[in-house]
C-alpha positions as a Markdown table, in Angstrom:
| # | Residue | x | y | z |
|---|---|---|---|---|
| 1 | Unk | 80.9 | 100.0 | 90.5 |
| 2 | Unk | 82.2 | 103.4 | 91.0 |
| 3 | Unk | 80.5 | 106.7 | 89.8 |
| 4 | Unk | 82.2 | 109.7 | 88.9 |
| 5 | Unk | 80.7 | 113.5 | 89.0 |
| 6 | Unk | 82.1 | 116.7 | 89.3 |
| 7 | Unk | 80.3 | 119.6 | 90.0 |
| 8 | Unk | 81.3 | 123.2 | 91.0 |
| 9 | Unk | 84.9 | 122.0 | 91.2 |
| 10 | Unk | 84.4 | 118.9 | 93.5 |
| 11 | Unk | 84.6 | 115.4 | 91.9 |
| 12 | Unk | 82.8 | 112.8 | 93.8 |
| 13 | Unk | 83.9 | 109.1 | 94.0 |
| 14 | Unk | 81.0 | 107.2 | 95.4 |
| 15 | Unk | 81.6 | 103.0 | 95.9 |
| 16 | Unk | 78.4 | 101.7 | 94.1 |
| 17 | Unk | 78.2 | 98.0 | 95.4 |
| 18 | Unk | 75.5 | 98.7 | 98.1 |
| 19 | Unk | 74.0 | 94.8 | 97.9 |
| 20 | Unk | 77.9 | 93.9 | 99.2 |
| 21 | Unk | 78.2 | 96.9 | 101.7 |
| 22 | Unk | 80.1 | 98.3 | 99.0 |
| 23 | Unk | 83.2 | 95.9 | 99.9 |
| 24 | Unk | 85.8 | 97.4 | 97.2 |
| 25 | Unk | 87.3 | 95.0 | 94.3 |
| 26 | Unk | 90.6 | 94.9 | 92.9 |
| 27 | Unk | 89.0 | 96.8 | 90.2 |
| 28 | Unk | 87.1 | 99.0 | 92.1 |
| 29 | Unk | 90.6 | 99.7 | 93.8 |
| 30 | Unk | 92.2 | 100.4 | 90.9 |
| 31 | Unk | 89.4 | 103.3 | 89.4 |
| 32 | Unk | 90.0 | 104.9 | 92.7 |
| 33 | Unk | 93.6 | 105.5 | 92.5 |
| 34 | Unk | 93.1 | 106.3 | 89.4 |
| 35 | Unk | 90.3 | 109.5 | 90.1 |
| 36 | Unk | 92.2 | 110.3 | 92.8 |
| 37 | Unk | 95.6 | 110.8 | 90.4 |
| 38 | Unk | 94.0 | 112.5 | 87.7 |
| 39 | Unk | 92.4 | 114.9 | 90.3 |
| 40 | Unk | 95.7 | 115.7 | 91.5 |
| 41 | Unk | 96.7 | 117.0 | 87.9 |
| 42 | Unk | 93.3 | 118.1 | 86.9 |
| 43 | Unk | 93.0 | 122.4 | 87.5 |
| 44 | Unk | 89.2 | 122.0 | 87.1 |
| 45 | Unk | 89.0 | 119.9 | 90.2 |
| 46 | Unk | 89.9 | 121.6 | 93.5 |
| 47 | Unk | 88.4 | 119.5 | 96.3 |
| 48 | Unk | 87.7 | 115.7 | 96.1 |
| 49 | Unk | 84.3 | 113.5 | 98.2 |
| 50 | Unk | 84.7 | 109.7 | 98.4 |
| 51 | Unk | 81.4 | 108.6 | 99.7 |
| 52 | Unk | 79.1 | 105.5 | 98.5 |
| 53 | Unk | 75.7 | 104.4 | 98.2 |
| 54 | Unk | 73.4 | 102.0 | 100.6 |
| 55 | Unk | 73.8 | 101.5 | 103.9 |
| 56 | Unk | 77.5 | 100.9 | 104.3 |
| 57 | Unk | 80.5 | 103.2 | 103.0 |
| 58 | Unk | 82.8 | 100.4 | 102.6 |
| 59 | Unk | 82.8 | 97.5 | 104.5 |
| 60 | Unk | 86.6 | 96.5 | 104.2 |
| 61 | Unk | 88.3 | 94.5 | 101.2 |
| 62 | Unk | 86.2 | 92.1 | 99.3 |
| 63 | Unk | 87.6 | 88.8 | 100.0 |
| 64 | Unk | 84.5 | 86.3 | 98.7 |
| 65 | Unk | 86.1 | 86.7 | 95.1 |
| 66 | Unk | 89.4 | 85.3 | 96.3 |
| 67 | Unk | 92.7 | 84.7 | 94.1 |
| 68 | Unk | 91.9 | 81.3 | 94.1 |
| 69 | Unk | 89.0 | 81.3 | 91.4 |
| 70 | Unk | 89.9 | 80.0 | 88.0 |
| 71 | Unk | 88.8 | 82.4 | 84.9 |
| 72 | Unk | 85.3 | 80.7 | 84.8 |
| 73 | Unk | 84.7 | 82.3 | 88.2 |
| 74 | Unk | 84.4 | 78.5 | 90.3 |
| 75 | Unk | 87.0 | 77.5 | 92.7 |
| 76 | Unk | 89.8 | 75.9 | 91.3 |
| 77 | Unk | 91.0 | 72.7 | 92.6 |
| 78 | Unk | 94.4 | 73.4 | 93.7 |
| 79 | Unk | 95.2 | 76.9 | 95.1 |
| 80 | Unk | 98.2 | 77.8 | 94.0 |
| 81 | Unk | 101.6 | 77.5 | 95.9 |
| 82 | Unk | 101.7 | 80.5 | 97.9 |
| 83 | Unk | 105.9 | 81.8 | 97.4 |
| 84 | Unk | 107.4 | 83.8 | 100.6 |
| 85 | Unk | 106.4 | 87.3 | 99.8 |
| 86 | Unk | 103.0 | 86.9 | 98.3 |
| 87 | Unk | 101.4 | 88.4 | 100.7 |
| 88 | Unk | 103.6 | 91.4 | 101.5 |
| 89 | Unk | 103.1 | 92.2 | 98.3 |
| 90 | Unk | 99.9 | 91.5 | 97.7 |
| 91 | Unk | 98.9 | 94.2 | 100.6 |
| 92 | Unk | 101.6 | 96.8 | 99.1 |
| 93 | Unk | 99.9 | 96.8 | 95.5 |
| 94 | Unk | 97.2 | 96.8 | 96.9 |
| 95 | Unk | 95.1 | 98.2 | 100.1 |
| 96 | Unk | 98.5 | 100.1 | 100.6 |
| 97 | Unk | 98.3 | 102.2 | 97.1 |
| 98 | Unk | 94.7 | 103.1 | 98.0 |
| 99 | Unk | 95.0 | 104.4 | 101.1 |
| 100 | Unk | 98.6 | 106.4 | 99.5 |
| 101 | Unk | 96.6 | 107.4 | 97.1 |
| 102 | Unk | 94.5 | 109.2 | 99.0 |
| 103 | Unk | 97.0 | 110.6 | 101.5 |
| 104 | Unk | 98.9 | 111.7 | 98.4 |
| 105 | Unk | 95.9 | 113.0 | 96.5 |
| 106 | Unk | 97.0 | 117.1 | 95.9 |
| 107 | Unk | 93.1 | 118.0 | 96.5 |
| 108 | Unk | 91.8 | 118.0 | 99.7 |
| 109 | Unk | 90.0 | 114.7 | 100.2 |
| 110 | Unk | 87.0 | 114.8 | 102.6 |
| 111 | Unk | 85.2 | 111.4 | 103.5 |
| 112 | Unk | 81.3 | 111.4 | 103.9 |
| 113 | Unk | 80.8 | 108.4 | 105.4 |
| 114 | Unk | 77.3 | 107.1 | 105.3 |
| 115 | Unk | 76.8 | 104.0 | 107.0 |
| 116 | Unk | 79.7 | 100.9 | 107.7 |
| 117 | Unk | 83.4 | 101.7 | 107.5 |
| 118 | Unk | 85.1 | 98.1 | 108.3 |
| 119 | Unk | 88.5 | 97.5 | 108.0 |
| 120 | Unk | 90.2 | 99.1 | 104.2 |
| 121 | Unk | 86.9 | 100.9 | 104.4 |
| 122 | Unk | 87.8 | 102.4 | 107.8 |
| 123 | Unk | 91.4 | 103.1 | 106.8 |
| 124 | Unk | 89.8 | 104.4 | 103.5 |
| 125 | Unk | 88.0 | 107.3 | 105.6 |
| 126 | Unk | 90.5 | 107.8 | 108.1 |
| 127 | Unk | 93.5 | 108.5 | 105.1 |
| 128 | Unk | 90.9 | 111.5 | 104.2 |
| 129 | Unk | 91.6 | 115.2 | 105.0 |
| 130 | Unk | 88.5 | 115.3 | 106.5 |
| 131 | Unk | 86.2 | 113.6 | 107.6 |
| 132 | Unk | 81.8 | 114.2 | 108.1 |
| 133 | Unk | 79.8 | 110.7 | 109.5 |
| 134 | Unk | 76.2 | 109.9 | 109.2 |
| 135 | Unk | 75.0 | 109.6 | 112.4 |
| 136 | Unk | 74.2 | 105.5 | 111.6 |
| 137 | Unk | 77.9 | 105.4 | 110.5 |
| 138 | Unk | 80.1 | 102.8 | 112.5 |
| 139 | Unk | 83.9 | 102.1 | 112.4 |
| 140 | Unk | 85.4 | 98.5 | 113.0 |
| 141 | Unk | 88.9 | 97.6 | 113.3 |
| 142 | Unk | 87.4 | 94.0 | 111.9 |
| 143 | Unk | 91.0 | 92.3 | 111.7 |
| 144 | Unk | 91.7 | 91.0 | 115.0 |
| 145 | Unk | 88.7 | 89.2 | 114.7 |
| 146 | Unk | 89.6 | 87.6 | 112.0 |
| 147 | Unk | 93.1 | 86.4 | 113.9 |
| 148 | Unk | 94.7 | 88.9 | 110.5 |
| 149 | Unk | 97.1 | 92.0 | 111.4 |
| 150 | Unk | 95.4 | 95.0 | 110.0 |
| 151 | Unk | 96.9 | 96.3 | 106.3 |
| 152 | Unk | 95.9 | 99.4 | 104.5 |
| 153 | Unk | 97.5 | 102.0 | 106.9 |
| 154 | Unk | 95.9 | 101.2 | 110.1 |
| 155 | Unk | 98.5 | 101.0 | 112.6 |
| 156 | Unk | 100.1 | 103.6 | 111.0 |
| 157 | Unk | 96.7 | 106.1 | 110.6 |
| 158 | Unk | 95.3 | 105.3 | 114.0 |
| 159 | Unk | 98.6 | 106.5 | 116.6 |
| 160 | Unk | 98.3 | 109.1 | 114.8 |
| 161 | Unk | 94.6 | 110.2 | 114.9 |
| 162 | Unk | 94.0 | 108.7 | 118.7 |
| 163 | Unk | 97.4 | 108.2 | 119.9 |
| 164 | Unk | 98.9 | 105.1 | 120.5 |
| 165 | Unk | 97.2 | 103.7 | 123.6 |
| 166 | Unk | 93.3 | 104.3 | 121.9 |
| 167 | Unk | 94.7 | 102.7 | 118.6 |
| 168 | Unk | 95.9 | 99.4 | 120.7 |
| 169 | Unk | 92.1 | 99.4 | 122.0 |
| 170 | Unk | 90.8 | 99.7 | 118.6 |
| 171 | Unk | 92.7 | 97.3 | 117.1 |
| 172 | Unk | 93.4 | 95.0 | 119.7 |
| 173 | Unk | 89.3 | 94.6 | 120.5 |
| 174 | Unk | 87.3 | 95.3 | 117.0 |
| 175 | Unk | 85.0 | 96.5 | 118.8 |
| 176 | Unk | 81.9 | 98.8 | 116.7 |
| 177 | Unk | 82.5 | 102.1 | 117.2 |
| 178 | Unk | 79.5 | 104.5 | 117.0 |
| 179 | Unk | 79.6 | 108.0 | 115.0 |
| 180 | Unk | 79.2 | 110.1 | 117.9 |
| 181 | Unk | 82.4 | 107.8 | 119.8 |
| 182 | Unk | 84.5 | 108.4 | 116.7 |
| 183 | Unk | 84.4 | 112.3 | 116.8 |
| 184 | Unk | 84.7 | 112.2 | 120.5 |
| 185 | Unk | 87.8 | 110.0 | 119.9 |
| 186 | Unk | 89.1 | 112.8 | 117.4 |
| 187 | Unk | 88.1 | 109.9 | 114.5 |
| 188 | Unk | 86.3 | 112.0 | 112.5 |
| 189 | Unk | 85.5 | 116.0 | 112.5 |
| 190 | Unk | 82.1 | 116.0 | 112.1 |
| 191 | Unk | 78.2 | 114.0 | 112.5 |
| 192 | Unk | 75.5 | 114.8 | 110.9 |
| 193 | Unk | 71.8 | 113.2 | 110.6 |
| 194 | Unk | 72.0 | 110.9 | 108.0 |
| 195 | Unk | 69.5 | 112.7 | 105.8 |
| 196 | Unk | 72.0 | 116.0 | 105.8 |
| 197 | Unk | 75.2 | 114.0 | 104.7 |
| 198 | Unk | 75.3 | 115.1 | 101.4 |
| 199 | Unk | 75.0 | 118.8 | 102.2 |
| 200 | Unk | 77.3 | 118.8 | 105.0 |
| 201 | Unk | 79.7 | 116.8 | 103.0 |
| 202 | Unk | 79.2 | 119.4 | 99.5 |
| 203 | Unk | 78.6 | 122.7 | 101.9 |
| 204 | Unk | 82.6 | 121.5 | 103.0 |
| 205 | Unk | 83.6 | 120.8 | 99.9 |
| 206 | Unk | 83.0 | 123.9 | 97.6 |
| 207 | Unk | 84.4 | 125.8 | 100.5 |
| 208 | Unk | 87.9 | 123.9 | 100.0 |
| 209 | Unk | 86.7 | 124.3 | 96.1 |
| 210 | Unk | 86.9 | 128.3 | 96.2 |
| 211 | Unk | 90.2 | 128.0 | 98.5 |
| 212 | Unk | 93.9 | 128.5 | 97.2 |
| 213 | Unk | 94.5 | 125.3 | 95.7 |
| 214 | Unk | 98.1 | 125.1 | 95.7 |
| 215 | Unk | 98.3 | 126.2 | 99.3 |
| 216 | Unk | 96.1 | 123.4 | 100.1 |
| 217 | Unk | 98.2 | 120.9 | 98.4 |
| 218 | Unk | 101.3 | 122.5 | 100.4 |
| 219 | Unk | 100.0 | 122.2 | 103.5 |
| 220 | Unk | 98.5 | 119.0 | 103.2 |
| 221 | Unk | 102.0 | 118.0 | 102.7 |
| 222 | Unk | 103.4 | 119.6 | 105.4 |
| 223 | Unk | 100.8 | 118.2 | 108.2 |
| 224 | Unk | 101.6 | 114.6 | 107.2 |
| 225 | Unk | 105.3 | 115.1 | 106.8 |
| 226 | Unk | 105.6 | 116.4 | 110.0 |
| 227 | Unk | 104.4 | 113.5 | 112.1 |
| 228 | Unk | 107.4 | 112.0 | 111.3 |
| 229 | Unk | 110.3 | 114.9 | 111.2 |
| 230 | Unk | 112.3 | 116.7 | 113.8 |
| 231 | Unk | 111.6 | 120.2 | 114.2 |
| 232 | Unk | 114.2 | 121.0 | 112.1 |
| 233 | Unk | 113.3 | 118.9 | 109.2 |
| 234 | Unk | 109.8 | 120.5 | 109.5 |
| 235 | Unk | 110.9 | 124.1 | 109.6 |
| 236 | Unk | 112.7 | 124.0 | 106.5 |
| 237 | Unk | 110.1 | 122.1 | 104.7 |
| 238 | Unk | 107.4 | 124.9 | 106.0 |
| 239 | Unk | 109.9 | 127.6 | 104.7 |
| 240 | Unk | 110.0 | 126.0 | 101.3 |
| 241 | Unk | 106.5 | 125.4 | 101.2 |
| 242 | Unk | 106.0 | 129.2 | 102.0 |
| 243 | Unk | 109.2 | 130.1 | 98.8 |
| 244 | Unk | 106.7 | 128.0 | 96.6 |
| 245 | Unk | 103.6 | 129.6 | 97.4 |
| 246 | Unk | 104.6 | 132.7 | 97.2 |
| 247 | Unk | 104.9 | 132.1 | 93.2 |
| 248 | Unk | 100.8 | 131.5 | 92.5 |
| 249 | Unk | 98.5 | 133.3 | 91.5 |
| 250 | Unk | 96.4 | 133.0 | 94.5 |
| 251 | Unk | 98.7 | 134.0 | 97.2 |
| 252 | Unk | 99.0 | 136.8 | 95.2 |
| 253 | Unk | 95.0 | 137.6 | 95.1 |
| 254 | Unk | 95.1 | 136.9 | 98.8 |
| 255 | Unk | 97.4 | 139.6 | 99.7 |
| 256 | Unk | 96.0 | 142.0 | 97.2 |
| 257 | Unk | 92.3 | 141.4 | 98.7 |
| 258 | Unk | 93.6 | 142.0 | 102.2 |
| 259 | Unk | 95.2 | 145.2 | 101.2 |
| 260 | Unk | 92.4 | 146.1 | 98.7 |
| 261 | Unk | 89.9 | 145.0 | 102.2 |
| 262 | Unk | 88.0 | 142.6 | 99.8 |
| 263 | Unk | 87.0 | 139.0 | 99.9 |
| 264 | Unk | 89.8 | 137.0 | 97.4 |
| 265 | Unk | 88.9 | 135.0 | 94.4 |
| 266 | Unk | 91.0 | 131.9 | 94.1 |
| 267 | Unk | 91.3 | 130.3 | 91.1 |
| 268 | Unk | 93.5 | 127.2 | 91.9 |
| 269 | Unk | 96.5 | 128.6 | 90.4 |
């Protein structure tokens, strides 16, 4: 249900359920968070793809497996008794960790979204450092539609990608919106033809693969911390970040390449 590669330093999480628009699983779920945590402590991998197979990157969680289904897979009789909370924290184990995960992830994550992003699925791309859509690719805010509030980040991803107005109209509507809407909208950063998604996606990648790792990570960290922090707050993180830095290897090689007028070599350390 989920393949794993890595190749010139880029692991690549594609959602293999292509029959089921690659709708993700609890246990499909779970593998993700789990590549994306042992990326963040693996040196060998600097840069991470989530992308999938078929025609849809993911169309939102799968809910045709439901809780309520006994172990021989029918329904069972009697749902259980739902207790106050059991949703809450149904949505914090779950579509909440994934979409921490990735904002979390110390690699640079870059979606390559290759046909339907619904619901999770949308929230799945839009957590992403970056992101490159087929031009077939649509994004739908499907909860509304459904009369549900949306979960996995998305009124907390979407102010801050459109601005709070757009993200009203997004979520508020459901409407489809097309590839070439979502970059205008600031959704995603790049569209390709469908047949060039891969390269675009791996041409991206090894770039952030040959770049200072660790500085990455650093400012990764500072971009999303500052959406939320006074200027102060943000200063003094961006000073720290800079103290740290300053220790690796690689800021090192950067200096001494722009003194030595030479391209650096980065090694992710």
């Amino acid at each position: 249900m989920i393949l794993r590669t890595t190749d010139n330093g880029v692991l690549w999480i594609t959602l293999n359920r292509p029959a089921a628009l690659n709708a993700i699983t609890p246990d499909q779920r779970e593998r993700v968070i789990s590549r994306l945590f042992e990326a963040s402590a693996d040196p060998d991998v600097r840069a991470v793809v989530i992308t999938a197979t078929g025609k849809g990157f993911c169309a939102g969680a799968d809910l045709r497996g439901g809780a309520a289904a006994d172990a021989s897979g029918s329904a069972a009789a009697r749902p259980p008794e739902r207790v106050v909370g059991d949703v809450a924290r149904l949505i914090q184990r779950g579509a909440q960790r994934l979409v921490s995960a990735v904002l979390d992830c110390e690699k640079p994550v870059l979606a390559a979204v290759n046909g339907t992003a619904a619901g999770l699925g949308a929230h799945l791309a839009f957590a992403c450092d970056l992101v490159v859509a087929a031009e077939s690719a649509t994004f739908i805010e499907v909860f509304a539609r459904r009369g549900l509030v949306p979960d996995g980040g998305g009124a907390y991803l979407l102010p801050r990608l459109v601005g709070p107005q757009r993200a009203k109209e997004l979520l508020f509507f459901g409407d489809a919106v097309t590839a070439a809407d979502a970059e205008r909208l600031g959704l995603v950063n790049r569209v390709v033809p469908d047949a060039g998604l891969e390269k675009a996606a791996r041409d991206w990648a090894e770039r952030l693969a040959t770049g200072p790792t660790r500085a990455f990570a650093l400012t990764k960290q500072l971009v999303n911390a500052s959406l939320e922090a006074d200027r102060g707050t943000a200063f003094a993180a961006e000073a720290a970040a800079q103290e740290i830095n300053m220790t690796t290897a690689d800021a090192r090689e950067g200096v001494a390449a722009f003194v030595e007028r030479r391209r650096p070599t980065y090694r992710g350390r």
